[in-house]
TORMIVEX-532708 format. One line per field, with one value per residue (C-alpha): residue number from 1; residue in three letters; x, y, z. Coordinates in steps of 0.001 Angstrom, whole numbers. Each point is the difference from the previous one (the first is absolute). Last residue first. Example, Ala and Ser with C-alpha at 12.3 -4.5 7.8 and 13.67 -1.06 7.14 Angstrom:
pos <- c(2/1);
code <- c(SER/ALA);
xx <- c(13670/-1370);
yy <- c(-1060/-3440);
zz <- c(7140/660);
This chain:
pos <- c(369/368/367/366/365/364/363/362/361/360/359/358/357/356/355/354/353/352/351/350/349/348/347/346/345/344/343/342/341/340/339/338/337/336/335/334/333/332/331/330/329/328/327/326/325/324/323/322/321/320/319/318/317/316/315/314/313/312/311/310/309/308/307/306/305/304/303/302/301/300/299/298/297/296/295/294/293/292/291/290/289/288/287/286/285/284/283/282/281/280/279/278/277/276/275/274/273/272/271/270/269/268/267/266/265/264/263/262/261/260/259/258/257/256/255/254/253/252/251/250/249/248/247/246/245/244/243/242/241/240/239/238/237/236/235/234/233/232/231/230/229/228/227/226/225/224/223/222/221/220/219/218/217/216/215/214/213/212/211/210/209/208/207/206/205/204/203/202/201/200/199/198/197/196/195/194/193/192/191/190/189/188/187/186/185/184/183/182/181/180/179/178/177/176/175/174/173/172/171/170/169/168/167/166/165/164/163/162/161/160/159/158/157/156/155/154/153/152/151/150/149/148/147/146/145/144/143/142/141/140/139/138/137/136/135/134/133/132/131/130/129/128/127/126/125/124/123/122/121/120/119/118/117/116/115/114/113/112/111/110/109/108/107/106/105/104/103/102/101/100/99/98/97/96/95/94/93/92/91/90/89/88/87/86/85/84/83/82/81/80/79/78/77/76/75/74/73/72/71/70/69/68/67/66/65/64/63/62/61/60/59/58/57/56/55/54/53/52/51/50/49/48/47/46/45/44/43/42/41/40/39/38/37/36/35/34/33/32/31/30/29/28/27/26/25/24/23/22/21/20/19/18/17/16/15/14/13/12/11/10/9/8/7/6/5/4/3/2/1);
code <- c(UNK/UNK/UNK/UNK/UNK/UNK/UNK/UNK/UNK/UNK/UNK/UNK/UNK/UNK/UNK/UNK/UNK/UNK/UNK/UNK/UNK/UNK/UNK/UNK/UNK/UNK/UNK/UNK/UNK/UNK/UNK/UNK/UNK/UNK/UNK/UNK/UNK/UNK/UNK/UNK/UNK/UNK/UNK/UNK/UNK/UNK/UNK/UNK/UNK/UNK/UNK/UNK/UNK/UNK/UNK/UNK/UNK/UNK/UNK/UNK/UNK/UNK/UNK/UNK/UNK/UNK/UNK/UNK/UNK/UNK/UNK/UNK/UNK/UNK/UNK/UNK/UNK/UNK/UNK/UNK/UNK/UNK/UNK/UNK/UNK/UNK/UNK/UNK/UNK/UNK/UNK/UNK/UNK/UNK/UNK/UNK/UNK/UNK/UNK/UNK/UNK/UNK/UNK/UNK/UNK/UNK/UNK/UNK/UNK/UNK/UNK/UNK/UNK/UNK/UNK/UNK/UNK/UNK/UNK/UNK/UNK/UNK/UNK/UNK/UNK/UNK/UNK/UNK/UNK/UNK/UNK/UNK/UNK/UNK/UNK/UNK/UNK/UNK/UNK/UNK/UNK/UNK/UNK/UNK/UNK/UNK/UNK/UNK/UNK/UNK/UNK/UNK/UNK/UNK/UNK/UNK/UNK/UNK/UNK/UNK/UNK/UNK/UNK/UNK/UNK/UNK/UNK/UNK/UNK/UNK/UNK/UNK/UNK/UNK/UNK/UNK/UNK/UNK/UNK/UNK/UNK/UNK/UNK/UNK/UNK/UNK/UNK/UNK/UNK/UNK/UNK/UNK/UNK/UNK/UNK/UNK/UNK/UNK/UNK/UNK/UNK/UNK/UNK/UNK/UNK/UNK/UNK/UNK/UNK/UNK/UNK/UNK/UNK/UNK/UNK/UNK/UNK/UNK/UNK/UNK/UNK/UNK/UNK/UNK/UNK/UNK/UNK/UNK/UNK/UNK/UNK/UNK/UNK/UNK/UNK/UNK/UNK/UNK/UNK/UNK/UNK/UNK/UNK/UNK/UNK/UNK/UNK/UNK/UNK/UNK/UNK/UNK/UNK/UNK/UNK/UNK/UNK/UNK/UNK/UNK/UNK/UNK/UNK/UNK/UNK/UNK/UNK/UNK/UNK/UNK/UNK/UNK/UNK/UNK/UNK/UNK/UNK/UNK/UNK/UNK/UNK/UNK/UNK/UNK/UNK/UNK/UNK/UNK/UNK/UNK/UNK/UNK/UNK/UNK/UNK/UNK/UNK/UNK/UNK/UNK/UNK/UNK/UNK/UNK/UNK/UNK/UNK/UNK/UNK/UNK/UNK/UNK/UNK/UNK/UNK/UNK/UNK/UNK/UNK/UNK/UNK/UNK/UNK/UNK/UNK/UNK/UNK/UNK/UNK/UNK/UNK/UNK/UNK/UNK/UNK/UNK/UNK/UNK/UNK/UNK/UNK/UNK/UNK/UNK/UNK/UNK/UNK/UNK/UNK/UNK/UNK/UNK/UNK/UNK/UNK/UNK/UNK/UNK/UNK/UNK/UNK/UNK/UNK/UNK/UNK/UNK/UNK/UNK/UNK);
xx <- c(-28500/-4049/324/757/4032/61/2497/3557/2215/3082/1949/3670/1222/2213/3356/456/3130/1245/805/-2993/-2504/-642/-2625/930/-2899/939/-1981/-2006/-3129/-458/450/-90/-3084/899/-2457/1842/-701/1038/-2003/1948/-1444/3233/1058/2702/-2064/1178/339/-3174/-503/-3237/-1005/3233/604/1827/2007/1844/3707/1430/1171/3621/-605/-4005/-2948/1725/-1414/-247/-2094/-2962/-1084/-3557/779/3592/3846/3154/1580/3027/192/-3596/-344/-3470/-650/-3495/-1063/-3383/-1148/-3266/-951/-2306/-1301/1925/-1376/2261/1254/3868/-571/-717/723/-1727/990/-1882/1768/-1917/1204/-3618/1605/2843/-2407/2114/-281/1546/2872/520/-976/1835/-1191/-478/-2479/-2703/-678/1410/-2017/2757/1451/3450/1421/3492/424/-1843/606/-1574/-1764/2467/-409/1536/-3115/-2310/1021/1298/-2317/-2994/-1426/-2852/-3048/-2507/-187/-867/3836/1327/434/3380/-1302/1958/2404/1810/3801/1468/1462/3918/1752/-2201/872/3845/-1345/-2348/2372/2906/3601/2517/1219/-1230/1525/-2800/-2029/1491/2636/4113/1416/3191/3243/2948/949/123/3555/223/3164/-1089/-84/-2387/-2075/-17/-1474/-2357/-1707/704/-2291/-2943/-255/1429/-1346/-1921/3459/1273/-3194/815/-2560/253/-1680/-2631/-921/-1851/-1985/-1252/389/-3388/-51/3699/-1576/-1094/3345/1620/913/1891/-1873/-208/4271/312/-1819/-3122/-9/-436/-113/2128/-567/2728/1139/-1320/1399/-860/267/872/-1581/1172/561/3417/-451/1761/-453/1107/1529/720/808/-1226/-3582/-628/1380/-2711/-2721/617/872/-3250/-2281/1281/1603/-2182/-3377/-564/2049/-1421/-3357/131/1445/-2721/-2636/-3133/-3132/-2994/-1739/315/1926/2316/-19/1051/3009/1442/-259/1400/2796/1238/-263/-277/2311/2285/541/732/2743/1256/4005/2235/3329/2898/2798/2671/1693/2395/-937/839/-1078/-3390/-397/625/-2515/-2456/756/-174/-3241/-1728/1474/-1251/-3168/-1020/-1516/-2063/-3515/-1417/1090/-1334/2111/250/2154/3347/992/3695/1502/2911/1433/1263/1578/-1015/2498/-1516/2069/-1604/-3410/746/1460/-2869/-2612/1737/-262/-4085/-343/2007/-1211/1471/-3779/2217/-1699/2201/1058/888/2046/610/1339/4000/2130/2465/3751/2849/3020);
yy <- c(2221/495/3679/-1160/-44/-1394/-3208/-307/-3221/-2063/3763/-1669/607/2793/247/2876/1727/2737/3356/1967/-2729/-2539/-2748/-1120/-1183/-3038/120/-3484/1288/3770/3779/2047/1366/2171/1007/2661/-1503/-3739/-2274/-2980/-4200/-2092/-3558/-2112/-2554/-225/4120/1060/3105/2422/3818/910/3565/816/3276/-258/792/718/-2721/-594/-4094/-268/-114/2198/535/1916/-770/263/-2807/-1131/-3677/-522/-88/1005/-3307/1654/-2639/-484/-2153/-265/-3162/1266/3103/1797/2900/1945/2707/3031/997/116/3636/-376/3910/-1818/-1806/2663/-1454/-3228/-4071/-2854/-3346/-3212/-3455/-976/-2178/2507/2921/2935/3491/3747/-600/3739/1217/3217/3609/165/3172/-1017/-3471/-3419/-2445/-2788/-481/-2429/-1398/-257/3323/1475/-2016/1036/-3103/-2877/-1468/-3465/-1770/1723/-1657/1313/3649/952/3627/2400/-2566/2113/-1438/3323/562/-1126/-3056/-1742/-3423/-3264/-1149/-3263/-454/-2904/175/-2122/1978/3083/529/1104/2009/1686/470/1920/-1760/2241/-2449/-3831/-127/2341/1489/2997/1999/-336/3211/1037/-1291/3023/-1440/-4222/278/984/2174/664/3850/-504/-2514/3186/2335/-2316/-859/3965/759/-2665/1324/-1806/-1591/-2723/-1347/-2111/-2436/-2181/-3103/-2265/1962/670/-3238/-999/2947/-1477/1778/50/3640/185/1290/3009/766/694/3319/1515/3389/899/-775/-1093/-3002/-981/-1332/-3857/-456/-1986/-361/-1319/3386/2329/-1408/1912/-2204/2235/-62/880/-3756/-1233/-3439/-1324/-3603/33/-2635/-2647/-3083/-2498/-104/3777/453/-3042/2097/3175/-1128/-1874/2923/3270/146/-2746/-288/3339/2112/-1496/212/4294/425/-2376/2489/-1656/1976/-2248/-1023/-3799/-653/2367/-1427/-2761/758/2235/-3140/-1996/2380/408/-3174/-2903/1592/1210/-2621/-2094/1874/902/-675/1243/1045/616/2479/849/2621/2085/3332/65/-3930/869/2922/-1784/-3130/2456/1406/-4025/-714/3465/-1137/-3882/1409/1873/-2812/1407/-507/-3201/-2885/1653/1123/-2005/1196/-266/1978/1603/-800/2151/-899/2597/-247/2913/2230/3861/-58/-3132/1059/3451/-2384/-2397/2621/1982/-3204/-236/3378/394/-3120/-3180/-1949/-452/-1687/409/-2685/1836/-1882/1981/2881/-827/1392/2126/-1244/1320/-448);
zz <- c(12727/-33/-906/-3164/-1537/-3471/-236/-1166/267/719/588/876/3226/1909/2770/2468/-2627/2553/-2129/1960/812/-2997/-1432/-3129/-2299/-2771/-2892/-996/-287/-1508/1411/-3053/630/3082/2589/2974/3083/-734/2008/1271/1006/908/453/1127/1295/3676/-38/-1180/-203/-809/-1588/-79/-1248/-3068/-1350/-2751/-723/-3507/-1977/-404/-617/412/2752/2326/2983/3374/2894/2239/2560/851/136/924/-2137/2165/607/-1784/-3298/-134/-3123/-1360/-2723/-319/-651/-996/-1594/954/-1681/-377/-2814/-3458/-1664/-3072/-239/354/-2517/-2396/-3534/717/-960/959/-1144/-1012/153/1262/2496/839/242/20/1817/-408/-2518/-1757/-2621/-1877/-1405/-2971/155/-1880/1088/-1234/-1510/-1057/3061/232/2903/999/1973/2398/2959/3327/1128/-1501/-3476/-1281/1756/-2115/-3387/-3425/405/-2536/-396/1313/1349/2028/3436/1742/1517/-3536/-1507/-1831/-1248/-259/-1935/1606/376/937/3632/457/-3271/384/3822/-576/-2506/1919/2988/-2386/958/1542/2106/863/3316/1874/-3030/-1759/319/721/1299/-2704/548/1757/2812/-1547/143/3778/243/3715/-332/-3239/2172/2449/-2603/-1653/3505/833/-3104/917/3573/2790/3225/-1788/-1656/2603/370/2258/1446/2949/2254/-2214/-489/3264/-929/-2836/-3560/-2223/-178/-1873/-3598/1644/1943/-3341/181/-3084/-235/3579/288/3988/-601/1718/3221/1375/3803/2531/3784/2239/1302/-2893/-3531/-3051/-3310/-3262/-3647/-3465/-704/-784/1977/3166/1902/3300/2383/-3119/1421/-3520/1245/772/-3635/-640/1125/-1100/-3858/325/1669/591/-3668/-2100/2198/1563/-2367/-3227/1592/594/-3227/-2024/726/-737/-1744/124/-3382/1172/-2750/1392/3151/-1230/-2627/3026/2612/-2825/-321/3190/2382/-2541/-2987/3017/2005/-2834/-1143/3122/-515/2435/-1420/2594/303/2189/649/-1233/-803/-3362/-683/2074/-2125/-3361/956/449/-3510/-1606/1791/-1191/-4154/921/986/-2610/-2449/-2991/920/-2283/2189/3551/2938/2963/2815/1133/3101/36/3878/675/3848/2161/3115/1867/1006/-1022/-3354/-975/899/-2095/-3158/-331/653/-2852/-2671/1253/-950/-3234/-1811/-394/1570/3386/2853/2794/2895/3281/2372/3058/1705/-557/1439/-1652/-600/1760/-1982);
C-alpha cells in the first residue's frame, strides 16, 4: 500500500462540536497527522457542568477516526486570563469582550504554546476563518460564510503565528460544514452551535456577573437628568441595552429606552428613546494594546471597522500611531453612541483582517487635537 505523506503534525483543539470534529477529519484526509487535543477550562460551582458531555463527544470523533487524543487542562489559565479580566473590566463599567481574550490567552495562547512545545508544526481550530499565504507572507481573512466569520475575535494573532495555524473550516459555509461532516459519518454532524461566552456556553452575562458583582439600585435618568426608574447596578449595563432596567414614568407612546451613558461611580444609568437623535459631538477614542498584523497602520490613514462580532463596517481615520507603545488615537466619521471602553475595534481591507485594539478611552474632539 502506498501511504500518503505526511504534511505535518497538526494538534486540534476539539470542544465535540461539529466544526472542530470536521477540521479533524479534512486535515486527516489531506495527510497530516492529526492529533485531538480537548481544552479544559474552568467553569464555576453553581453552572451546571458541560464539559464532561463536549469532552466525552470529542473523545467519540477521535475514537471514530482514529487518532489520538489528549486532555489539556487550563483551569487556572482560564479563571486568571478570562474571567477575571471579564469580572474587571466590568467593575470598571467598561464593556470587555471575553471572546477575543479567551482566544488570545487559552486557544492561541497556552494551548498554542505548549502544542508548539510538545512538536506540534501547526496548531488547528474550527474557526470560520482562513490564513492566505503570498510567498513568505501570511495574512488573516474572514471566513468564506459572511454570517459565521470569526476574524473579529482573532485580532490579537501575531504574524509569527499565522504560519503555524489551520483553520479548515473558514473556506466553507455553515451548510456544506454540516453537509460534508454528514459525508464523513462524523457523530457530532448534526449537534446544535454552542452559544454563549467562550467555554462557559449559553450562560446569560448578567447572571454570570451577579454571583461575583453585588447588585446596587441606583437611578435610571434621562438625557436632562430627570430621574425615570431604578436599575440593580450600572456596571451590569452596556451602551445600547434596553432591557433590564425598569422606568416608572414612561411617555405616551411606549415606546422603549435605550442605554445611552452610565456613571459607574454615581451608579447611575442614562437612558433615551431616540438615541440615535442624541447630538454627541465630535469624538475622539483612543487605543492602546494596537496589533498591526499587515504593517499597514500610519498617522493620517483611513480604514474600515468593526467595533462588534457581525457588526457592520465603520469608517475611521487615524488621527496618530504609535508603534513602540502600541497605541492609537481614531475619529469615527459617522458618531455612534454605543461605542464604549473596553470594545475591541477591527481594522480591515476587503476580507483581509489588518489587526485592532481595545478603545481605553473617549474624549471630545476641539480644534486643539
Amino acid at each position: 500500500m502506498i501511504q500518503k505523506e505526511k504534511k505535518g503534525r497538526v494538534f486540534v483543539g476539539v470542544s465535540g462540536g461539529v466544526d472542530s470534529s470536521l477540521s479533524l477529519a479534512l486535515l486527516q484526509s489531506q495527510g497530516y497527522e492529526v492529533v485531538g487535543v480537548f481544552i479544559r477550562t474552568w467553569q464555576p460551582d453553581w453552572l451546571e457542568c458541560s464539559w464532561r458531555d463536549e469532552k466525552r463527544d470529542a473523545m467519540r470523533v477521535c475514537a471514530q477516526l482514529d487518532v489520538p487524543f489528549i486532555e489539556l487542562n487550563l483551569e487556572k489559565e482560564y479563571e486568571q486570563e478570562v474571567v477575571r479580566y471579564m469580572l474587571d473590566e466590568y467593575r470598571r463599567g467598561r464593556t470587555p469582550n471575553p471572546d477575543v481574550m479567551c482566544n488570545r490567552a487559552i486557544k492561541f495562547g497556552a494551548f498554542f504554546r505548549w502544542a508548539r512545545e510538545q512538536g506540534a508544526d501547526f496548531v488547528a481550530t474550527g474557526h470560520y476563518a482562513r490564513i492566505r499565504r503570498q510567498g513568505d507572507h501570511f495574512s488573516l481573512l474572514r471566513g468564506v460564510d459572511t454570517n459565521k466569520d470569526q476574524s473579529y475575535f482573532l485580532w490579537t494573532l501575531k504574524e509569527e503565528q499565522l504560519p503555524h495555524i489551520l483553520f479548515p473550516v473558514g473556506e466553507f459555509k455553515k451548510s456544506e460544514v454540516r453537509a460534508k461532516a454528514r459525508q464523513f459519518g462524523i457523530v457530532t454532524a448534526p449537534k446544535p452551535d454552542s452559544q454563549g461566552i467562550c467555554f462557559l456556553g449559553d450562560v446569560d452575562m448578567k447572571d454570570f456577573l451577579r454571583h461575583y458583582i453585588n447588585e446596587r439600585e441606583g437611578e435610571v435618568v434621562d438625557e436632562k437628568g430627570n430621574p425615570i426608574g431604578t436599575h440593580s447596578g450600572a456596571m451590569f449595563f452596556t451602551l445600547g441595552e434596553r432591557h433590564g432596567f425598569t422606568v416608572h414614568k414612561k411617555t405616551t407612546d411606549g415606546g422603549p429606552y435605550y442605554v445611552v451613558g452610565k456613571d459607574v461611580e454615581k451608579n447611575i444609568l442614562i437612558v433615551s428613546q431616540d438615541p440615535g437623535g442624541i447630538e454627541e459631538g465630535e469624538k475622539i477614542y483612543f487605543l492602546s494594546q494596537v496589533n498591526d498584523l499587515e504593517g499597514s497602520f500610519l498617522t493620517g490613514g483611513m480604514f474600515d471597522v468593526q467595533i462588534r462580532y457581525r457588526g457592520s463596517l465603520k469608517k475611521v481615520s487615524v488621527l496618530s500611531y504609535d508603534e513602540n507603545k502600541k497605541e492609537m488615537r481614531v475619529h469615527f466619521y459617522s458618531p455612534d453612541y454605543t461605542i464604549a471602553p473596553g470594545q475591541s475595534v477591527v481594522f480591515y481591507d476587503g476580507d483581509v483582517c489588518l489587526g485592532g485594539g481595545v478603545i481605553d478611552s473617549i474624549e471630545a474632539k476641539t480644534h486643539n487635537n
